[in-house]
C-alpha positions in Angstrom: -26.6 1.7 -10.7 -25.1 0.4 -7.6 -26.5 -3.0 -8.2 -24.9 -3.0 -11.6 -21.5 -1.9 -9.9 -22.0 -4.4 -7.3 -22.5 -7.4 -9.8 -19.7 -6.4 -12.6 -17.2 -5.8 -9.6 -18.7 -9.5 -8.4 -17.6 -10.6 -12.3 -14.7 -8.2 -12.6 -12.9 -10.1 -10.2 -13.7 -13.6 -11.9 -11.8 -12.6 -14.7 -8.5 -11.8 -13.4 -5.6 -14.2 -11.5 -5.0 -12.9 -8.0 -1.6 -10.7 -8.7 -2.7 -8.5 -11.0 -2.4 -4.4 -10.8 -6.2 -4.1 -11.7 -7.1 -6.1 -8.8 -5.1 -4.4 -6.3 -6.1 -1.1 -7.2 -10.0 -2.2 -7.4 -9.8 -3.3 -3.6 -11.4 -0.4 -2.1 -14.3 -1.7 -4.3 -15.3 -4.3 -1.5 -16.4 -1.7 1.3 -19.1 -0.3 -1.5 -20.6 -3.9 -2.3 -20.4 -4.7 1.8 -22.0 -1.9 3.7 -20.7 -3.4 7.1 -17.6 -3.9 6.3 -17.5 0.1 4.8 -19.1 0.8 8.6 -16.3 -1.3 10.6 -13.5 0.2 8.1 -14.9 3.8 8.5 -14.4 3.1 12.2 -11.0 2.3 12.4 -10.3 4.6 9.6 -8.6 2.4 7.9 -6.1 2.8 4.9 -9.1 1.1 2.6 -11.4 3.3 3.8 -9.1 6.6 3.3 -8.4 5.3 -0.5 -11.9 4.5 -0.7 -13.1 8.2 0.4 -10.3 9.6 -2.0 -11.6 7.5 -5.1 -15.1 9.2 -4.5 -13.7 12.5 -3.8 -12.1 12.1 -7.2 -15.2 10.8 -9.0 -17.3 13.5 -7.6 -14.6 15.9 -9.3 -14.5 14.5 -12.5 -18.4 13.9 -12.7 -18.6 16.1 -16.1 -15.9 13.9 -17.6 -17.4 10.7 -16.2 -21.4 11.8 -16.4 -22.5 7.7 -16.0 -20.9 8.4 -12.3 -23.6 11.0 -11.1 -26.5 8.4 -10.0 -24.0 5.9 -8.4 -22.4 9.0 -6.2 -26.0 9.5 -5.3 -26.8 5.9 -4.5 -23.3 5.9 -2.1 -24.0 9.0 -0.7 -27.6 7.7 0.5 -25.9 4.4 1.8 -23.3 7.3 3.9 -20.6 6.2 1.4 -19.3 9.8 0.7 -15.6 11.4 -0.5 -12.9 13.1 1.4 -9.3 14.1 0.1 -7.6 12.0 2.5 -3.9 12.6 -0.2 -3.5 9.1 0.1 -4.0 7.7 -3.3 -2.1 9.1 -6.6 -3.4 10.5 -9.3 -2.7 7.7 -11.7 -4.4 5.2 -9.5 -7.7 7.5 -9.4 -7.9 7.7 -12.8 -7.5 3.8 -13.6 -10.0 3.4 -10.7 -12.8 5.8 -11.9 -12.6 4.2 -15.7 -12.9 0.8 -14.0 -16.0 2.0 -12.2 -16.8 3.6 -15.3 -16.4 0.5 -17.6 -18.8 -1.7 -14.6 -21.3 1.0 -14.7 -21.5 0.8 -19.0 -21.9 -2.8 -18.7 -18.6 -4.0 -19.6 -18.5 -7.0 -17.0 -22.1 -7.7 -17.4 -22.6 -11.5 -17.9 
C-alpha cells in the first residue's frame, strides 16, 4: 500500500496546476513519500509535521469508514510515521484529505 500511495501522490500532483485547494491540502503528503524529510520535520516540529500527525490521527479514527486505510496506517506506523491530535487542522480539511488518500490507495491515480 504505501508504494501505491507514494506513486498516485507522485501522479496526483501531475494532474493539477500549482494553486489549487487539493494541492495545498495534500502537502503533508510529501513527509510520507520522503522518510527524511518526515525525520527533519518531526524534529523541528514543524506545522507539516503537526497536520501531518493530525491527518493520521484522523485516519486511524475513521478506519471502519475508510477500511482500504488499515494496511497503509500499519506500513506508516512501521516507518515511525504515527498520529497525534495536534488541533491544528479542521475537520473539513481531514475529511478531503483521508478521501484523497483513499482515492490513491483504490487506484484512482494509477497510470
Amino acid at each position: 500500500m504505501y508504494r501505491i500511495f507514494c506513486e498516485s501522490y507522485k501522479n496526483f500532483l501531475e494532474t493539477f496546476d500549482k494553486d489549487n485547494y487539493r494541492l495545498r491540502i495534500t502537502k503533508p503528503f510529501e513527509l510520507i513519500v520522503d522518510i527524511d524529510k518526515f525525520k527533519k520535520e518531526k524534529k523541528n516540529e514543524s506545522e507539516i509535521y503537526k497536520k501531518l500527525c493530525n491527518l493520521i490521527f484522523y485516519m486511524q479514527k475513521n478506519i471502519k469508514k475508510f477500511p482500504r486505510l488499515k494496511a497503509l496506517l500499519w506500513t506508516l506506523e512501521s516507518r515511525d510515521i504515527k498520529g497525534k491530535n495536534y488541533d491544528v487542522s479542521n475537520k473539513d480539511e481531514l475529511e478531503e484529505q483521508t478521501k484523497l488518500v483513499n482515492s490513491f490507495l483504490k487506484l484512482a491515480y494509477w497510470y
